[in-house]
N, C-alpha and C positions, 0 to 999 in steps of 0.2 A: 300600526305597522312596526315602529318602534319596538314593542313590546313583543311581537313576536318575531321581529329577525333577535332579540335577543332570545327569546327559549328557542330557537333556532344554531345559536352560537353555543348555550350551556350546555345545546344534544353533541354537536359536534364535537365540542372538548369533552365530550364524556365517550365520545366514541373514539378519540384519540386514547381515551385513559385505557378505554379498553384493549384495543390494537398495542398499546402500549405495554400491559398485561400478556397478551398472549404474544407478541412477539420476545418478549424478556424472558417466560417464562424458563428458557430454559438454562439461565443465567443460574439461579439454584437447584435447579435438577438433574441436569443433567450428567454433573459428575458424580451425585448420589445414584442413578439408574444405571448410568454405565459400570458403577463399581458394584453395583447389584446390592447397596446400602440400603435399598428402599425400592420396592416397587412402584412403576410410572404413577399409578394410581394414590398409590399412598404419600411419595412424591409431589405432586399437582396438587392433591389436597391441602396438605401441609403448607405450601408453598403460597397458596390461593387465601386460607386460614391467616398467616404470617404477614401479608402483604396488606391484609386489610388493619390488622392491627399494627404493624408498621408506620402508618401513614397517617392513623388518628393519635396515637401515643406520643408520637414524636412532635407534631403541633401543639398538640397541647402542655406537652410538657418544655417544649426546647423553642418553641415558637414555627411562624414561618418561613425560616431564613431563606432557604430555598429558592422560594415563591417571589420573594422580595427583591433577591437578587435579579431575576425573569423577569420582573416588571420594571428593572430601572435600565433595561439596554435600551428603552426607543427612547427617545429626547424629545420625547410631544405626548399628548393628552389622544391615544390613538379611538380610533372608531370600530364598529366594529367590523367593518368590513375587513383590516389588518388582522385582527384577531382571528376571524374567519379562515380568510386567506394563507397564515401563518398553519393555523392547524392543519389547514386541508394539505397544506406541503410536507407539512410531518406526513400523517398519515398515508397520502402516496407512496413516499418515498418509505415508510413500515413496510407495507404492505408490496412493494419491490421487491425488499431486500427480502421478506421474508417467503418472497415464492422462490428467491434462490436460493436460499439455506441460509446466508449470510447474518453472522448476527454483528450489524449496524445499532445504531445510536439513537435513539427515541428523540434524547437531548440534543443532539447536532441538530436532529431534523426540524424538532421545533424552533429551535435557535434560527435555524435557518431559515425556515418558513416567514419566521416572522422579522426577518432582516430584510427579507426578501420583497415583503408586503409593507414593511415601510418604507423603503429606497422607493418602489412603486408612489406610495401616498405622498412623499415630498418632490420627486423629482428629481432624487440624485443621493448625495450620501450622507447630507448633512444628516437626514433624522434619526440617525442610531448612536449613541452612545458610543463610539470606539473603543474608549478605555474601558469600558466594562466588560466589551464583549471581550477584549481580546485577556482579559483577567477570567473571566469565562472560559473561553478557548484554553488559555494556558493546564488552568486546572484538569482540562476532559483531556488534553493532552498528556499531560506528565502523569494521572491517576497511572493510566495503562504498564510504563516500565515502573512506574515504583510498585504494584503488583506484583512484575515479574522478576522483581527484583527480590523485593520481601518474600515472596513465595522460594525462591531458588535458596535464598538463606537459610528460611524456615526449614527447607528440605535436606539441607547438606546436616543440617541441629538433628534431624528425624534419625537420619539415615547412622551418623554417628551415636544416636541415644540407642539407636535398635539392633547396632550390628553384630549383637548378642546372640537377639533374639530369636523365634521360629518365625517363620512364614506363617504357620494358618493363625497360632496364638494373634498374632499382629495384627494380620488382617481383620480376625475379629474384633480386634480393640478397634480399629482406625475406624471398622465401619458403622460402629456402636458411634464415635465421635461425630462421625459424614454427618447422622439424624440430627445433633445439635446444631454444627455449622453450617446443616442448609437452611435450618430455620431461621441462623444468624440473616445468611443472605438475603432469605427473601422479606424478613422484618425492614433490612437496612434499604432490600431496594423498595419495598411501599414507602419507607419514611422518607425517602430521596427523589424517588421518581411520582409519587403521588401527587409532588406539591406544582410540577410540572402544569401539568391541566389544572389544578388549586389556582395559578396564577393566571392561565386562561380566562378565566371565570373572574377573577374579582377584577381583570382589567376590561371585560364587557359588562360587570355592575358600575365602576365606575364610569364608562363611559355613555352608558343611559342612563347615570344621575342618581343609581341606587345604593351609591356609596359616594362619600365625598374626596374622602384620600381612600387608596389602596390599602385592603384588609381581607384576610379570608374567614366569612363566617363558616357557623360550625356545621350549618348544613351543606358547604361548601367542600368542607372537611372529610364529611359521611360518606356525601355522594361518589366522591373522586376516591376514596378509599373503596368505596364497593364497587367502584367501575372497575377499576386497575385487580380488585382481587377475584371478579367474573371472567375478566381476560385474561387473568392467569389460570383459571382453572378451564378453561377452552384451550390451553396449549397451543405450544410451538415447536412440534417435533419434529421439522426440517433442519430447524438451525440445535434441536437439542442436539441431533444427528453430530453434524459439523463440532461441536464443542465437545462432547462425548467420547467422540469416536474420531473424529478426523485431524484433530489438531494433534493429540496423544493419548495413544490407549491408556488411559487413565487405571491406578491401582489405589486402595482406596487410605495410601496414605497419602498419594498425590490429591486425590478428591478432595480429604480433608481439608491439606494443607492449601489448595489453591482456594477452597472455598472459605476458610475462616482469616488465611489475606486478604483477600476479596472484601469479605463482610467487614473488617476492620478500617480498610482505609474508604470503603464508601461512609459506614457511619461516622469516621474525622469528619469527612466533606461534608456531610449532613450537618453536622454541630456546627463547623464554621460559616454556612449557609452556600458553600460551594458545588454546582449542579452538576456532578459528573455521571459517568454512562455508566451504568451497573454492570453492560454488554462486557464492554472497552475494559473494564478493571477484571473482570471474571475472564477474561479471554486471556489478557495479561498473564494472570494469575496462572491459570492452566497452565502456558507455555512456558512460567519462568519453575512451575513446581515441575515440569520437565528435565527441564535442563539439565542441573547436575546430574542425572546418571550419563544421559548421552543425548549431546543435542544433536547429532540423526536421529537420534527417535523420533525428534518433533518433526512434524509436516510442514517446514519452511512455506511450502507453494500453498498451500489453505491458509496460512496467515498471512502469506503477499497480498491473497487476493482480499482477506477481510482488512488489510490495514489499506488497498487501494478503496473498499467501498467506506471506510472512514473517510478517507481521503475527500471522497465527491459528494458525502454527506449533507455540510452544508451547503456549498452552492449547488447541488442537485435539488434540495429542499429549499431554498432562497431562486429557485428560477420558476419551481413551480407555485410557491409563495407570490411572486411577484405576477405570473401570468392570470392564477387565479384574482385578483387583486385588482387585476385590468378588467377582468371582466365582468366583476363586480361592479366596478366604477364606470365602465358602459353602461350597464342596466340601473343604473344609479339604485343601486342597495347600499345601506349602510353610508 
């Protein structure tokens, strides 16, 4: 029984990776497709390609920092029923946001799931790490305005290198530039967001004895790399919609630039092993390469509503963490 509620646990973190994949998806494409840099197809490809290689180069070469950080927020040796429970709350809470357009946080959700599923398994609050999460939180928080920040600089730099120049000449350079730094994005977000379900997984080998301390093997590595890069090539053109098109008609020196802010400050996070949202930093990014020409241009009320569904992230994913979790622990699994 053991042994199979565990490949029971590694399907479900692999079907988070995927959900995880297709709702991200449009975190690198979408301001490539709206500025017509790249067709949706060639886009998704690209994007699906980038993400699988993202997320094995970066372990093997930089480690798991990620991953390690995600496995040191509970304050106990969890089971797998936590682990379960944790994912199932993520993935709910994907699969919400992404029937509303909203692009939400893969990373809250999980965070949250599985804060949710330990409060549950202890009783109360002792069993999560506080100081980590909230080093955790800090990070998914501040990513977002240093995006729109770095992004609004980078723009004013553009704006004044170019204000020479033509219109079409430029656009065709910026959109030659788009095909680089969508690749950047979606390498950075396989290397960052892969290691996510990576730490799923080696915290249900360790806790059915198939690892002693916490480590991600390489077939650990593969898997969660080709789950996240299948999910990205089933897309998420709800929420490409909403980033695209809704937040600011994107032109494709704005694409550019929100998108190689973007890719730069998730790959920092990456290196220092800090788990931030690829969504949250690329949405940023968009609104702050807005800005300077005119912030009425930007859609204020589309980003109220995605910074409220930030907002209910975690504890929307920590309630249904912790429900599932109960019920688990009735039917005594795990």
């Amino acid at each position: 029984m053991p042994e199979v509620f565990l490949i029971v646990t590694i399907a479900i973190a692999v079907i988070f990776d995927f959900t995880n994949g297709f709702h991200d998806t449009a975190n690198a494409i979408a301001t490539s497709v709206s500025t017509r840099a790249l067709s949706p197809h060639q886009a998704v490809l690209l994007s699906s390609v980038l993400n699988l290689v993202g997320a094995v180069v970066t372990v093997a070469f930089f480690g798991s920092k990620v991953s390690n950080t995600i496995a040191k927020l509970v304050d106990f040796k969890v089971g797998l029923a936590v682990i379960v429970a944790g994912l199932v709350g993520a993935i709910a809470w994907n699969l919400v946001t992404w029937y509303l357009g909203l692009p939400s946080s893969s990373t809250h959700a999980f965070i949250g799931g599985l804060i949710g599923a330990a409060i549950a398994q202890v009783g109360g609050f002792g069993g999560v790490r506080w100081s980590s999460v909230l080093q955790t939180v800090g990070g998914l928080v501040l990513s977002p305005p240093i995006g729109f920040l770095a992004s609004a600089l980078f723009m004013i730099f553009i704006y004044q290198l170019a204000r020479s120049g033509r219109p079409a000449p430029l656009n065709r350079t910026f959109r030659r530039f788009q095909v680089i730094t969508a690749a950047l994005v979606s390498y950075s977000h396989g290397a960052n967001d892969a290691q996510k379900s990576m730490a799923a997984i080696g915290l249900a080998l360790v806790a059915t004895g198939h690892l002693q301390t916490f480590a991600i093997p390489l077939w650990v590595v593969f898997l969660a790399a080709f789950a996240i890069a299948f999910g990205t090539y089933a897309g998420g053109w709800r929420i490409i919609r909403t980033l695209g098109w809704r937040i600011y008609k994107l032109d494709p020196a704005t694409g550019m630039t929100a998108q190689l802010m973007g890719a730069t400050i998730i790959q920092i996070a990456t290196v220092l092993g800090i788990p931030v949202s690829t969504t949250h930093v690329i949405t940023g990014s968009v609104m702050g390469a807005g800005a300077p020409r005119r912030l009425t241009a930007i859609r204020w009320g589309v980003g109220a509503n995605i910074v409220t569904a930030w907002i209910l992230t975690i504890p929307a994913a920590a309630a249904i963490g912790w429900l599932c979790f109960a019920v688990l622990h009735t039917a005594r699994i795990g």
